[in-house]
Structure formats: C-alpha cells, structure tokens
C-alpha positions in Angstrom: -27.2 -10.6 -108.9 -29.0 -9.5 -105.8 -30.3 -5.8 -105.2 -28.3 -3.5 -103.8 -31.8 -2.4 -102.1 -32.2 -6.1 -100.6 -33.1 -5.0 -96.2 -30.1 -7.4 -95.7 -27.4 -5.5 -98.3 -28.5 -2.2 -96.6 -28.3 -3.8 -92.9 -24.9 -5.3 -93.5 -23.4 -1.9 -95.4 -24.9 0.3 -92.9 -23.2 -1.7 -90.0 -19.9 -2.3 -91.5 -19.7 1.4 -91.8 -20.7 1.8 -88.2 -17.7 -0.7 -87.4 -15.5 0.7 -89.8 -16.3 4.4 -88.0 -15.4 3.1 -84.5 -12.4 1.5 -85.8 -11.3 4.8 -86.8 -10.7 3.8 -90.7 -12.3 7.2 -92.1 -9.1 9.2 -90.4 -6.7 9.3 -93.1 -3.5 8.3 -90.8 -5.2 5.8 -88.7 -3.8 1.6 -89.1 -7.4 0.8 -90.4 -6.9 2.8 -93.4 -3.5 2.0 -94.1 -4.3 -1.2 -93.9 -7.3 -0.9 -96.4 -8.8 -2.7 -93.4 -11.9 -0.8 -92.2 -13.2 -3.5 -90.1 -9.5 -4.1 -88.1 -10.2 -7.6 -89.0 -7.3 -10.0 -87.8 -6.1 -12.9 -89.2 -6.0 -16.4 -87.2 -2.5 -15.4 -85.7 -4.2 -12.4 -84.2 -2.4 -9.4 -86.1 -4.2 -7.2 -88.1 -4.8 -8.3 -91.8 -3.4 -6.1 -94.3 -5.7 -5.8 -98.2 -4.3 -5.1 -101.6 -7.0 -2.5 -101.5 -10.1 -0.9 -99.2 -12.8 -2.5 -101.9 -10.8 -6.3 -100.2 -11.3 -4.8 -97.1 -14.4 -3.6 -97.2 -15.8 -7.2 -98.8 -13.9 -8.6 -96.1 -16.0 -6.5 -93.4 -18.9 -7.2 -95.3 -18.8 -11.4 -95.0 -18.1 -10.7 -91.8 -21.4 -8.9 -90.9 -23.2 -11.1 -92.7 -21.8 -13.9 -90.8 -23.1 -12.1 -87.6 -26.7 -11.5 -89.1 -27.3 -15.0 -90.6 -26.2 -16.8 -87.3 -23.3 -18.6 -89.4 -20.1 -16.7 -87.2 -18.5 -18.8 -85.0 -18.5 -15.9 -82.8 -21.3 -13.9 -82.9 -25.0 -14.0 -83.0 -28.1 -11.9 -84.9 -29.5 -12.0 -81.0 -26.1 -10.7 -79.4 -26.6 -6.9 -78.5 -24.0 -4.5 -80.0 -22.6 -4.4 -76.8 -21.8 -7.5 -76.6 -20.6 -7.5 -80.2 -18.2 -4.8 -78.4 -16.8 -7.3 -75.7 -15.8 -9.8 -78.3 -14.7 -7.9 -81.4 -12.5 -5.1 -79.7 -11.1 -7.9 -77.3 -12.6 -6.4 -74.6 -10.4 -3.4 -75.1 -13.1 -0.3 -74.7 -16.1 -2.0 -76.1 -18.4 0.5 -74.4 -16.6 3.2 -76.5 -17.0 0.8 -79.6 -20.8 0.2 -78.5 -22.0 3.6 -78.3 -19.9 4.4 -81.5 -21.7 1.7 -83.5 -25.3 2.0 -81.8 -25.7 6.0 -82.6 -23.9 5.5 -86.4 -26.8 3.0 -86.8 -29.3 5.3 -84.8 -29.8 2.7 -81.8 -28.9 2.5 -78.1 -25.7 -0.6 -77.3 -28.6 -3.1 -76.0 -29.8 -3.6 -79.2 -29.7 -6.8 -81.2 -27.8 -6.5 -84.3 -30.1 -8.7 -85.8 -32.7 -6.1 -85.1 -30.9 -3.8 -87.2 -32.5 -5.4 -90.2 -35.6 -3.8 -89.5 -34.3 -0.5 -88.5 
C-alpha cells in the first residue's frame, strides 16, 4: 500500500479538490453532487457520468489527475498550465473562471504548471 503522505497522493488529492470546487460539487444541489461526480467527468458520449457513490467519483477524479501528473492522459500534460487545463476540461466553457478557481484552491496563479504542483 502506498502512504497516504507520498508528494504525489497529496498533489493529486489537493487538485481534485480544487477541480471538484470549481465544478461546484461541495453545493449540495449542484449536478456534480448528485451525480456523486465531483470532477463532472464525462463519459466517451460526452454526458456527464453518473457513480453509485461520491468515494467512485472521487477515485474516478483521482486517476484522472494522476493521468495529468504522470504525462499518461491522452489530453493533458504535467507541463500544461492550469489554464490551459481550463480550456480543455470545461470545453472552453469559462475556463478562466475554472483557472482562477483551481490556481487560488491550490494557492497558485492559472500560469502555473500542474506538474509544478507536486512541489508546492
């Protein structure tokens, strides 16, 4: 089992709960929590993916940040900014909203690399 205090647990837990705050999962009524999806992840079809509970969300959310820290998502990268993280993951639907949301949760500015985040 790996420690919950390993930089790269911490990195991807601290960012999925920057994510899952500018999704707007911690408002009781919103989709994301509904959903048990704090991440508004979407399946291939594009619509919102719905979990049994928010601990398979959450997981969900999780691999997904991992994949953008490692380097292994198809879509993003560790050297991509948060900002434009933003552009891809909200669609392009108010990613500087999204940005700043993320950046001050995780105490940094939108030009940031997320895969500086590690060594915040």
């Amino acid at each position: 089992m790996i420690s919950r205090s390993n930089p790269r647990i911490l990195a991807v837990r601290r960012i999925a709960e920057a994510i899952a705050t500018a999704e707007g999962y911690y408002l009781p009524s919103s989709l994301p929590a509904r959903l048990n999806n704090p991440g508004s992840l979407k399946g291939s079809d594009g619509v919102l993916l719905r979990f049994e509970t928010a601990d398979e969300g959450w997981q969900a959310l999780y691999r997904q940040v991992e994949l953008m820290i490692t380097g292994k998502s198809a879509y993003y990268r560790p050297t991509m900014t948060i900002q434009e993280i933003a552009q891809i993951y909200t669609g392009g639907d108010k990613p500087e909203p999204w940005a700043r949301i993320v950046a001050a949760k995780l105490g940094t500015t939108p030009d940031r690399p997320i895969g500086e985040v590690l060594y915040a």
